[in-house]
Backbone bond lengths (Angstrom), bond angles and torsions (degrees), N, CA, C in turn:
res aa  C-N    CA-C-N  psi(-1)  N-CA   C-N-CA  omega(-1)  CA-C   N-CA-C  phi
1 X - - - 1.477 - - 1.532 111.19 -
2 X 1.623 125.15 -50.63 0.949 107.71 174.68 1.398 135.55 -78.98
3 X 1.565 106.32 -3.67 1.488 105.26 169.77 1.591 115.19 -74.42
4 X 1.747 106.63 -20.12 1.651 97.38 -175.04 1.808 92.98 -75.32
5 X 0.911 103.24 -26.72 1.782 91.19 -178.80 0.964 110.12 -76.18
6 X 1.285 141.98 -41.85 1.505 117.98 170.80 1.592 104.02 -63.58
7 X 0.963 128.19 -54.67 1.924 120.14 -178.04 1.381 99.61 -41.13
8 X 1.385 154.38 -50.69 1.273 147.62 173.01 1.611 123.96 -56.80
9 X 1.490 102.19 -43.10 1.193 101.65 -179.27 1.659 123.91 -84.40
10 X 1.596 98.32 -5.02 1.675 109.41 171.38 1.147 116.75 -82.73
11 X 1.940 109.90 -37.19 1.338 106.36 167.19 1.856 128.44 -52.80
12 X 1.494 99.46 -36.55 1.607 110.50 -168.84 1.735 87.66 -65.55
13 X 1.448 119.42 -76.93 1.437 119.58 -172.74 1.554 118.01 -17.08
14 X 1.983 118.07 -38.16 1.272 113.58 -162.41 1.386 88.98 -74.23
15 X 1.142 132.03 -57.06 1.687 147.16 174.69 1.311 107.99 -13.85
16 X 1.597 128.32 -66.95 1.235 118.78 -123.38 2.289 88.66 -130.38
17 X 0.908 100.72 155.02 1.775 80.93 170.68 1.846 102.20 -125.01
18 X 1.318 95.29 30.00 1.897 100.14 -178.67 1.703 87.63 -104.98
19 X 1.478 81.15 137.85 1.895 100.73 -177.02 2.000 104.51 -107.89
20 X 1.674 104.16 85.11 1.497 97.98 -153.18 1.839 102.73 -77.83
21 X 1.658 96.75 133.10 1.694 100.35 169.32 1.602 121.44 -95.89
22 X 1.783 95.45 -0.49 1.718 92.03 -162.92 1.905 76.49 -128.81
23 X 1.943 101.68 150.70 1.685 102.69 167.45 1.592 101.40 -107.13
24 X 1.180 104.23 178.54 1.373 101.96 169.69 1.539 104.54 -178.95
25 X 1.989 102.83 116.42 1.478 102.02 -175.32 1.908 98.22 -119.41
26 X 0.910 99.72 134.62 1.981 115.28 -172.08 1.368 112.41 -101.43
27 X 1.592 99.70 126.66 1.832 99.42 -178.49 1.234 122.91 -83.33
28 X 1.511 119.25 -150.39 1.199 132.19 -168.96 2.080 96.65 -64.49
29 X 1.221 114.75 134.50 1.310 122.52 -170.45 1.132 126.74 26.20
30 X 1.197 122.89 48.57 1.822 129.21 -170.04 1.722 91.80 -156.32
31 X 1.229 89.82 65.87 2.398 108.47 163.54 0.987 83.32 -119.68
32 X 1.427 153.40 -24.90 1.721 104.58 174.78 1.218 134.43 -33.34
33 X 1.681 108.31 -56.99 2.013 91.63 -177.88 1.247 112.31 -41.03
34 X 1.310 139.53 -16.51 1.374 115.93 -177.51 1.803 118.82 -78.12
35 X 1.220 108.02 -1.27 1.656 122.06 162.50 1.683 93.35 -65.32
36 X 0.928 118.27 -74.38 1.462 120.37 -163.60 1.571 102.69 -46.53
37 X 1.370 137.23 -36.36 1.169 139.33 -159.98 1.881 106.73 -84.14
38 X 1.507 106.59 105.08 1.541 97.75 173.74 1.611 122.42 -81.09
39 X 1.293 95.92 102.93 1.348 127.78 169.57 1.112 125.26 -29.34
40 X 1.511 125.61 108.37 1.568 119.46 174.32 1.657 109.71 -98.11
41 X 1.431 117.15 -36.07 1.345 130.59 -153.59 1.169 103.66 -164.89
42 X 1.706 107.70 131.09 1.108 120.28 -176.25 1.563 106.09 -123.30
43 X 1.514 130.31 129.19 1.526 121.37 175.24 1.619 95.99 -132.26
44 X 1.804 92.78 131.62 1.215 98.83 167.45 1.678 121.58 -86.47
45 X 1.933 114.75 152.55 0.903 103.58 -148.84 1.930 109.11 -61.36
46 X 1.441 100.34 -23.19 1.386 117.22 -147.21 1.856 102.63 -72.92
47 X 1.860 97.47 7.24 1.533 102.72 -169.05 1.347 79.68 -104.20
48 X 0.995 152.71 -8.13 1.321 131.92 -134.31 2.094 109.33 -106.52
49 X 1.084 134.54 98.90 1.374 108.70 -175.45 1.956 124.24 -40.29
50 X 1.075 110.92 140.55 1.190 111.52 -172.34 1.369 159.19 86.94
51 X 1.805 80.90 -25.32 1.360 109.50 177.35 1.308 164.49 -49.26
52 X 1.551 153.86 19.92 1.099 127.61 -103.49 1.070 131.96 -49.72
53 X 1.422 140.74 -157.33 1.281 142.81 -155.56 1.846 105.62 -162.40
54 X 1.254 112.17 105.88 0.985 137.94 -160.68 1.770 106.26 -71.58
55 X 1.385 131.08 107.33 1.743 132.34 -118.52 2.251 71.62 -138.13
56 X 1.314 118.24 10.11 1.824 101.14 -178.70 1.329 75.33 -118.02
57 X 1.733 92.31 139.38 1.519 123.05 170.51 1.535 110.96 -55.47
58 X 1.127 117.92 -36.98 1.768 128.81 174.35 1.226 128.54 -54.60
59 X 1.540 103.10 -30.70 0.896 135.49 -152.03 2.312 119.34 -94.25
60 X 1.029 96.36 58.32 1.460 103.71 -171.77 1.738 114.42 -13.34
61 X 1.319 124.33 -74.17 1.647 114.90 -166.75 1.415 117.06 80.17
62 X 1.656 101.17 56.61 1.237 120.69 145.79 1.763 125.36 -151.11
63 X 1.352 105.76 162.69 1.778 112.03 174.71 1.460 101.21 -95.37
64 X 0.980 112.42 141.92 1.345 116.63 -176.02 1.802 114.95 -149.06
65 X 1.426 97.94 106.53 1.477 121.80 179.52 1.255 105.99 -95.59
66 X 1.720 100.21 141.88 1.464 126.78 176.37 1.860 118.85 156.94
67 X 1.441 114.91 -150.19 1.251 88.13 -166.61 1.944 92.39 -142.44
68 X 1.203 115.31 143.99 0.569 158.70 179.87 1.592 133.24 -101.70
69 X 1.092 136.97 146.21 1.896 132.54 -160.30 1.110 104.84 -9.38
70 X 1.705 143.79 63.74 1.186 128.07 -125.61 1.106 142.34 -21.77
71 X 1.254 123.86 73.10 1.258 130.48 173.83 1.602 103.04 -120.64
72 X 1.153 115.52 154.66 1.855 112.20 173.08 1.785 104.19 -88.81
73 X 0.937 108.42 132.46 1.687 113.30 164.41 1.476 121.04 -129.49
74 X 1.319 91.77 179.87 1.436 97.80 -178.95 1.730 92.60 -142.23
75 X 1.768 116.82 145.76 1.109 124.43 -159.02 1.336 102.15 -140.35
76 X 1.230 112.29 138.05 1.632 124.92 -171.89 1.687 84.40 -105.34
77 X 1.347 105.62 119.86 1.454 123.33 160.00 1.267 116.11 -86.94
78 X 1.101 130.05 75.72 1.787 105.84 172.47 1.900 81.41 110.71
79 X 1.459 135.77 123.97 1.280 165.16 -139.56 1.924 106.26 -134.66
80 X 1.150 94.12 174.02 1.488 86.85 163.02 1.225 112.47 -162.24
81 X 1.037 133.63 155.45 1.595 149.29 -148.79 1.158 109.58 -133.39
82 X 1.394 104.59 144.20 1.792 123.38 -178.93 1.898 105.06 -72.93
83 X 0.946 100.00 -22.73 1.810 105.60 -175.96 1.431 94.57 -94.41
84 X 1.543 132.33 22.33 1.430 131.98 166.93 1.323 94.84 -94.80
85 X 1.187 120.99 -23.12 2.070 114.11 -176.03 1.813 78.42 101.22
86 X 0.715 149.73 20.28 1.574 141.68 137.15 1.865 119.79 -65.11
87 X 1.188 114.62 149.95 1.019 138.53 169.67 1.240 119.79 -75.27
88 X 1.296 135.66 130.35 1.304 140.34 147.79 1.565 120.61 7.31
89 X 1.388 95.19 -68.74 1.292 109.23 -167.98 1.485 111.54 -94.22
90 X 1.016 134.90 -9.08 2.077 156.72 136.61 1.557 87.03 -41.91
91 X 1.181 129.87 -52.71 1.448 112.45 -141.50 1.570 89.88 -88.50
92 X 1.607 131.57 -33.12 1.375 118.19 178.75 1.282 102.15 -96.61
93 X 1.021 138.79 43.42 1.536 120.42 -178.86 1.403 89.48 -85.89
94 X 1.267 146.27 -55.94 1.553 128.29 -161.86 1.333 122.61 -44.25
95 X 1.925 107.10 -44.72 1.251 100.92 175.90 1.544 117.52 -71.21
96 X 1.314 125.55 -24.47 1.739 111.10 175.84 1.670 90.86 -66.71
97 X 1.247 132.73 -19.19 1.589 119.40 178.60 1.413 102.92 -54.25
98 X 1.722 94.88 -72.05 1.782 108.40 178.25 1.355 134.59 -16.59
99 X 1.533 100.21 -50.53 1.458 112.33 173.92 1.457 121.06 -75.59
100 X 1.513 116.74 -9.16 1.597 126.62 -164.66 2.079 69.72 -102.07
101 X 0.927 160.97 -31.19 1.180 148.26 -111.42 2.172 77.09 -132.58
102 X 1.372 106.25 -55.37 1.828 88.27 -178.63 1.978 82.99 157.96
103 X 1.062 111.33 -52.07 1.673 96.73 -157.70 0.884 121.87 -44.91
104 X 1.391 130.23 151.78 1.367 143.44 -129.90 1.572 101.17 -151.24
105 X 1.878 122.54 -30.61 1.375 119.77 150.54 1.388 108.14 -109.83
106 X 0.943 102.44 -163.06 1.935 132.27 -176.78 1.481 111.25 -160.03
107 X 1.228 105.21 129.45 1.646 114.41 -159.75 2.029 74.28 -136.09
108 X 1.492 106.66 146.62 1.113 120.04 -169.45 1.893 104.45 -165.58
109 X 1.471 100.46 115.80 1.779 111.67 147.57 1.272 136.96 -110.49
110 X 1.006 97.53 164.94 2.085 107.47 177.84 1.233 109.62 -169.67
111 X 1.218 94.57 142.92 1.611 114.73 155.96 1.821 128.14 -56.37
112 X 1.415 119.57 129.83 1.677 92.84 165.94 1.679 107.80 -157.76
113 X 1.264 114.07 -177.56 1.451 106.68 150.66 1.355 131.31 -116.24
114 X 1.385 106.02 151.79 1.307 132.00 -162.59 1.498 118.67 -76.58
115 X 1.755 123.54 118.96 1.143 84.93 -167.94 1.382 70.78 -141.69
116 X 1.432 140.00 72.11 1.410 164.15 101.20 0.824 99.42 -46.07
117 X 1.930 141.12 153.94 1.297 142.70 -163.90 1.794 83.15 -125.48
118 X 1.436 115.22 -17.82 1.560 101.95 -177.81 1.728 109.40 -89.23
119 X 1.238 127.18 9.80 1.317 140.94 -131.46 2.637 89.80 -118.06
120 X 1.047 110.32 129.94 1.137 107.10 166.89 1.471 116.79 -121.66
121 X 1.242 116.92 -175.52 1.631 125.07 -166.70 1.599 85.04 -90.29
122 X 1.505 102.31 112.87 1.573 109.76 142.09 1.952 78.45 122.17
123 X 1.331 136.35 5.64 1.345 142.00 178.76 1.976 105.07 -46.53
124 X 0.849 131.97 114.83 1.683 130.48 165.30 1.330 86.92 -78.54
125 X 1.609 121.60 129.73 1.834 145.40 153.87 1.349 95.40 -95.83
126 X 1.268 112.46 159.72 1.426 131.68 148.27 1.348 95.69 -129.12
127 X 1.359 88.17 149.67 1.673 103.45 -153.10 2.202 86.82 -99.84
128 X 1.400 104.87 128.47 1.367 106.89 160.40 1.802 113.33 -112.65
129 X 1.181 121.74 -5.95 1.161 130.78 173.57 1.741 128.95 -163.93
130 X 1.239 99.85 179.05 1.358 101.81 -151.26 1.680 93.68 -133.66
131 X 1.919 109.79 149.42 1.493 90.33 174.61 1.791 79.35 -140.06
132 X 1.115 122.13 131.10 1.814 139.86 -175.03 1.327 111.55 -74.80
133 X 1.048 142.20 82.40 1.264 154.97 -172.29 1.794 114.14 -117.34
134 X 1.015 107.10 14.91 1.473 129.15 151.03 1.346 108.60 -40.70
135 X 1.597 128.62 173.91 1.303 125.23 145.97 0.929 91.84 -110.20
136 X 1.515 124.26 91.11 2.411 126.59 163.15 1.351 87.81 138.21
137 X 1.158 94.98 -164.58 1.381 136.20 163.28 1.291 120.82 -132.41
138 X 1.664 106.92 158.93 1.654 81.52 160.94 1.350 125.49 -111.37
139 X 1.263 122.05 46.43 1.159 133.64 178.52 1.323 109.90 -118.94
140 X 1.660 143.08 -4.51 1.181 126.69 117.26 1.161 132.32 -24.84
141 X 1.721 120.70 133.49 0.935 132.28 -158.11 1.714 118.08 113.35
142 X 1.266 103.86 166.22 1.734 107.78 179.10 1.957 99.89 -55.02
143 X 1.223 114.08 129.98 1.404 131.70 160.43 1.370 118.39 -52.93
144 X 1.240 110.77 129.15 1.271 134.32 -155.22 2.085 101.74 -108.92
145 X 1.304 89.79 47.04 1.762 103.82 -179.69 1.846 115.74 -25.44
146 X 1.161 99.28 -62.42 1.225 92.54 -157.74 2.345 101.69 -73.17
147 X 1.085 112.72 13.75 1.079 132.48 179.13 1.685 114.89 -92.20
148 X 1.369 132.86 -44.65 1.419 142.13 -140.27 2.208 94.74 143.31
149 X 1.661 79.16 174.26 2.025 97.12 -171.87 1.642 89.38 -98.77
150 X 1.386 88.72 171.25 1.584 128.10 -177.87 1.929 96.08 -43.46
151 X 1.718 85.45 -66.55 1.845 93.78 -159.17 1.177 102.44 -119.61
152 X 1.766 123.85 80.58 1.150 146.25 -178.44 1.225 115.37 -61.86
153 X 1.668 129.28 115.69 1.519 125.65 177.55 1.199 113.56 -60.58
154 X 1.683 115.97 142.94 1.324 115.90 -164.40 2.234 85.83 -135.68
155 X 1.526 116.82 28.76 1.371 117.35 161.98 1.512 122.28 -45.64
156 X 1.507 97.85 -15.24 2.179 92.63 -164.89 1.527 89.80 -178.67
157 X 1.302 99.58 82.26 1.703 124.86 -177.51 1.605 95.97 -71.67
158 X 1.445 118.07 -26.91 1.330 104.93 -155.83 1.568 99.95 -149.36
159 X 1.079 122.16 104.68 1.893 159.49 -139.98 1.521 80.70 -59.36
160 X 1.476 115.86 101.60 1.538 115.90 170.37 1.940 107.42 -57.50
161 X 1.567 118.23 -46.41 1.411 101.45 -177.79 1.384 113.31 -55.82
162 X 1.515 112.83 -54.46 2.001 100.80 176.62 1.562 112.67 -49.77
163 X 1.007 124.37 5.07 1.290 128.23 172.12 1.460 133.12 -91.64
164 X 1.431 104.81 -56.12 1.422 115.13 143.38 1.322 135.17 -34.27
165 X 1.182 113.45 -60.02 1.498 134.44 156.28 1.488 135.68 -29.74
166 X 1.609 88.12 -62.60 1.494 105.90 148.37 1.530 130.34 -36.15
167 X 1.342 91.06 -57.72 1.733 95.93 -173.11 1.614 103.68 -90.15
168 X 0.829 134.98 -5.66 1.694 151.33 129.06 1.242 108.46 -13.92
169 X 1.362 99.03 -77.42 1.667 105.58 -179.58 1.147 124.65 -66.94
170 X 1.852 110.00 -43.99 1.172 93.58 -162.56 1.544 119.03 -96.28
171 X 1.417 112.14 26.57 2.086 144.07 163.93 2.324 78.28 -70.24
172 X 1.737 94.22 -82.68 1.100 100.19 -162.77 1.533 119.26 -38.67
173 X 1.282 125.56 -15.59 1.729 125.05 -165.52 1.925 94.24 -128.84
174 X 1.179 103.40 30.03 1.594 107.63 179.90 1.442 113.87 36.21
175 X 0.737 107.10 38.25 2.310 110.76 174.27 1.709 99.97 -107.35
176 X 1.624 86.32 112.49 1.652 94.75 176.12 1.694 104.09 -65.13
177 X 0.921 109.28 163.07 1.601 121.29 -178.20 1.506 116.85 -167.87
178 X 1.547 99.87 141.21 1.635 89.48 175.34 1.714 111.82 -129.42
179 X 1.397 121.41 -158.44 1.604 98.64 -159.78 1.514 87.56 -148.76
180 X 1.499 124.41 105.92 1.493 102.09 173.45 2.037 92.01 -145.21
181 X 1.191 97.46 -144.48 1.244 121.87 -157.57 1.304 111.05 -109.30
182 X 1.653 127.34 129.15 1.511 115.57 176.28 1.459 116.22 -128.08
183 X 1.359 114.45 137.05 1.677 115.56 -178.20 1.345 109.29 -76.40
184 X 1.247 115.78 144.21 1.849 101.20 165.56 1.223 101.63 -111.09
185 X 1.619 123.77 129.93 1.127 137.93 155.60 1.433 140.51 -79.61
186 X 1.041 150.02 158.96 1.452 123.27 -168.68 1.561 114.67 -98.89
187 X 1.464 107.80 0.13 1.604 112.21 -177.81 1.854 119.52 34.95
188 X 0.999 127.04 -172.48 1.745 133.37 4.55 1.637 118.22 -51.74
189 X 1.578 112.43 -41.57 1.289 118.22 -168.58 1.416 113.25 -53.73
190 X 1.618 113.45 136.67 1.634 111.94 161.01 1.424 103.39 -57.74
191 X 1.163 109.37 162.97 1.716 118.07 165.70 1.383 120.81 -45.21
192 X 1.245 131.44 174.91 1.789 134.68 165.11 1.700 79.95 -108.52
193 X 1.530 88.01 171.66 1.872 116.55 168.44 1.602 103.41 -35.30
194 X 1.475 88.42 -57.46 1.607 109.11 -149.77 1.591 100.96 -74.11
195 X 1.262 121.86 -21.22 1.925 128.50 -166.01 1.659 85.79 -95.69
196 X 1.303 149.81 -59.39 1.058 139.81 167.71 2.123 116.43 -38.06
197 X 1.114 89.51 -61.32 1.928 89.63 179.72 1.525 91.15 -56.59
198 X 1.301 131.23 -69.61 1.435 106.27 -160.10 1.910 135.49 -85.20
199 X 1.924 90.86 20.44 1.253 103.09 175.70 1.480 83.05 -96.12
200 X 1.234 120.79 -58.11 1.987 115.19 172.47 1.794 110.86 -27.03
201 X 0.761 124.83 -61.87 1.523 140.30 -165.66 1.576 110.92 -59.40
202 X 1.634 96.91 -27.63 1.712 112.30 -162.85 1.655 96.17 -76.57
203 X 1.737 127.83 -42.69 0.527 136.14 -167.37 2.071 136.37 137.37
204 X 1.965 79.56 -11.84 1.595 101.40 175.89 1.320 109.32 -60.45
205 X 1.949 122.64 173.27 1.298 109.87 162.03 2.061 83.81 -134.14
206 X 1.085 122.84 17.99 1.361 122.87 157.08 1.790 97.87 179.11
207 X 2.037 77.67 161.09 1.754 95.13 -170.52 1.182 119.77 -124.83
208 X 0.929 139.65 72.90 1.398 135.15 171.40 2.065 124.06 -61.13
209 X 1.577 96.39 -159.82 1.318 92.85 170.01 1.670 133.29 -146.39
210 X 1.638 88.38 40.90 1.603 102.10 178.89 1.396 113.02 -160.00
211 X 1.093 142.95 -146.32 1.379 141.42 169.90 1.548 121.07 77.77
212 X 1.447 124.14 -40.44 1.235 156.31 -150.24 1.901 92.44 -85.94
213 X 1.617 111.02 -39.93 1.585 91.83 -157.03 1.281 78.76 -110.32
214 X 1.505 142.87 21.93 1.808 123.73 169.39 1.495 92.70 -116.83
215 X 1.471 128.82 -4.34 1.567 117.30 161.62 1.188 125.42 -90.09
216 X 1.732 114.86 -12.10 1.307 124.89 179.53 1.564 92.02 -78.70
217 X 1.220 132.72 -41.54 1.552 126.84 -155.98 1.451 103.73 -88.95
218 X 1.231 104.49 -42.74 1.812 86.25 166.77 1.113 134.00 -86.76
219 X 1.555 124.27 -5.03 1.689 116.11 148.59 1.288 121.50 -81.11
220 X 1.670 116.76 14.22 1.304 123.32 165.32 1.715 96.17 -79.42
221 X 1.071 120.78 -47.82 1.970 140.58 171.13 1.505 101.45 -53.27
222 X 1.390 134.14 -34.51 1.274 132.41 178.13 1.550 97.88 81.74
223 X 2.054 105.48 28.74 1.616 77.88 163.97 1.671 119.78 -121.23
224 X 1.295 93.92 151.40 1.902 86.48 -168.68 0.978 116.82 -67.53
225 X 1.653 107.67 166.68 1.820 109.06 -146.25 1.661 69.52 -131.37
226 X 1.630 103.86 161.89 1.331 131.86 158.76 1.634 109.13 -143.26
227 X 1.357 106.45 110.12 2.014 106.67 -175.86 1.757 103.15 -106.34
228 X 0.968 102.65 147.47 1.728 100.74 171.08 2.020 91.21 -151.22
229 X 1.406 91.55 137.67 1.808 99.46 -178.66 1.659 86.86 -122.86
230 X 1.349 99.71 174.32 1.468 133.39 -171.79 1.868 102.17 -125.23
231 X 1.364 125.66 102.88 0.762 120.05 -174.64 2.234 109.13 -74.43
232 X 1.505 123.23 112.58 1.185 88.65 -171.63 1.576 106.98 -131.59
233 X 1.065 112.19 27.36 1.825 124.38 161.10 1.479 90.92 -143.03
234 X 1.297 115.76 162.02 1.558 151.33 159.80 1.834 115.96 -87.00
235 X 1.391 116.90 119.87 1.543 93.85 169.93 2.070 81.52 -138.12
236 X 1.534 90.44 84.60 1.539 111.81 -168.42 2.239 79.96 -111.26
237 X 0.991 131.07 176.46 1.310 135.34 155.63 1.523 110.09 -93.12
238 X 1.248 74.05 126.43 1.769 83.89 174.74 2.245 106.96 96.60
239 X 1.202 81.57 4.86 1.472 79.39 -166.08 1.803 103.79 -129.46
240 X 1.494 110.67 -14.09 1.468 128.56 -171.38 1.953 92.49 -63.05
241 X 1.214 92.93 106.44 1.597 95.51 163.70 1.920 117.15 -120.41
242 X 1.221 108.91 158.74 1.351 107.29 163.84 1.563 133.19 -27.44
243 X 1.240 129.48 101.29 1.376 103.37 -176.77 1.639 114.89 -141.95
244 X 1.535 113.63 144.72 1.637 117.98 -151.23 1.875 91.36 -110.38
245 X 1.263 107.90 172.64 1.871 115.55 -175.63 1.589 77.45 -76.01
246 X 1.310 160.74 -30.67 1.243 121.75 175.14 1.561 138.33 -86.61
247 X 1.691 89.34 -17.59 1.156 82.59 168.32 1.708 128.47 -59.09
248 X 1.729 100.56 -24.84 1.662 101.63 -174.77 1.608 98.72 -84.00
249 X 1.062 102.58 -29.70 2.071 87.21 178.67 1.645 104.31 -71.11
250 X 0.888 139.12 -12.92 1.711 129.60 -158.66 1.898 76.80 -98.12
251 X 1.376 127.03 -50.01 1.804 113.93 -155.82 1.843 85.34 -76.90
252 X 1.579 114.94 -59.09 1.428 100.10 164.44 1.544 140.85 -12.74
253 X 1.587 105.20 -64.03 1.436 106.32 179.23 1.588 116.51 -81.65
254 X 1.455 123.78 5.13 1.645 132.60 -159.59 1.804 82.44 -92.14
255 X 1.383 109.69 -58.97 1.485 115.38 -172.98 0.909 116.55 -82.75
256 X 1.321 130.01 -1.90 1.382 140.35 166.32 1.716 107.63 -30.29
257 X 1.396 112.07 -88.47 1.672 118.63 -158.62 1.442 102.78 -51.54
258 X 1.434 134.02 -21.73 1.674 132.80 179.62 1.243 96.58 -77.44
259 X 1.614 134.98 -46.02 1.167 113.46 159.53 1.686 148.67 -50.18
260 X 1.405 89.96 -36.50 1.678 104.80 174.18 1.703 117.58 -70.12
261 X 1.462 95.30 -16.22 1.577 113.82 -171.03 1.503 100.84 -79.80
262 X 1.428 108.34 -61.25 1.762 111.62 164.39 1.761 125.90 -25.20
263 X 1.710 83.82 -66.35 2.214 98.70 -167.74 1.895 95.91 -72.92
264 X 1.105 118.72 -32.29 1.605 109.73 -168.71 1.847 89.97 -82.39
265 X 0.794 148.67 -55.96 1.586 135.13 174.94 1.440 101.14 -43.60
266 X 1.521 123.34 -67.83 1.267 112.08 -149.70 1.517 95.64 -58.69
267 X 1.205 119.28 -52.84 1.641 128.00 -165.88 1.617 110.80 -42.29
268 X 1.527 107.26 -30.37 1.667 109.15 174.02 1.613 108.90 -92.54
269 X 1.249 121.73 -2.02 1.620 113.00 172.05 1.857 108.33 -95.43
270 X 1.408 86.97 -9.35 1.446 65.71 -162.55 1.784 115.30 -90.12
């Protein structure tokens, strides 16, 4: 395993001449920040040895180097999902790339629903925790030593100062925001009544269906994570309505630029 990651991540290096310190993977209709990001190099995924190949229409399928609040990054266009028929460990392979590549954070969005009853359509979360509702991990399997340990602490999945900070800014740039907890589910399916109440009950305040297994793998790396979701259906009672992949990209892309406004500040303070 770790030799295919270095073979991937030697290939990207010949590619690109940006030495990235910041990651950054973008959810369901929230690629704008990559407007903000001046572009040196673009690789598609489908060039890439090893790679997967990103199978959601939303979902762009490219790396994308350049720089950002000046910082250099590297940007996951288009994500990939366990309900793609990918693996666990398929779905984080970029970030063990990332880290063979230099970054040192992980900046991460998504789409989800909200199942906080104080929570509305179009709500910005910052994510302070995580609840694994995967079937695995992807850190089953032979240990990847020279990477992180066996039984990696997972006390503060998600870098309380970028957090602070966060909500720092986004007081200072008037963007309400709130700060809770997200389940990852393995989808395609939206939730039932009953999978929403007892992701509520578990302790989530929204659920999506990714994010969860590329923050477990890079605080296996010891590198800090910053998550922010877009809450863009309700599965509150009384509030569970019909909802299609566009409806979440259209509330997605509405709150989009308040989001991009948030991660591109913090990314230059930090």
């Amino acid at each position: 395993m770790l030799e295919t990651i270095k073979e991937t991540a030697a290939f990207i290096q010949a590619k690109t001449s940006i030495q990235p310190t910041i990651g950054i993977i973008l959810g369901t209709g929230l690629g704008g920040l990559v407007k903000e990001i001046e572009i040196v190099d673009e690789i598609p995924y489908e060039t890439i040895p090893n790679f997967p190949v990103s199978t959601v229409e939303s979902h762009s399928g490219k790396l994308i180097f350049g720089r950002l609040g000046g910082k250099n990054v590297v940007s996951m266009q288009g994500r990939f999902h366990y309900y793609e028929g990918y693996d666990l460990q398929q779905v984080t392979f970029p970030v063990r790339v990332m880290k063979l590549l230099g970054i040192e954070r992980l900046f991460v969005s998504n789409a989800s629903g909200g199942v906080n009853p104080d929570f509305e359509v179009g709500e910005i979360m910052i994510m302070n925790d995580h609840i694994n509702l995967f079937p695995g991990n992807p850190l089953i399997g032979k240990n990847i030593d020279e990477l992180g340990p066996r039984f990696p602490d997972m006390s503060d999945p998600y870098d309380e100062s970028m957090i602070q900070m966060a909500k720092t800014i986004a007081e200072e740039m008037s963007i309400k925001v709130s700060v809770g907890c997200y389940a990852g589910l393995t989808g395609p399916t939206l939730e039932t009544p009953s999978e929403y109440k007892y992701v509520r009950v578990i302790g989530a305040d929204a659920v999506g269906m990714s994010t969860v297994p590329e923050v477990i793998v890079a605080r296996h790396m010891s590198i800090p994570c910053f998550a922010i979701s877009i809450i863009t259906d309700l599965g509150v009672p009384g509030k569970i309505k019909k909802v299609s992949v566009q409806d979440v990209i259209e509330v997605a892309s509405r709150q989009e630029p308040k989001m991009t406004q948030i991660m591109k500040e913090l990314i230059s303070r930090i």
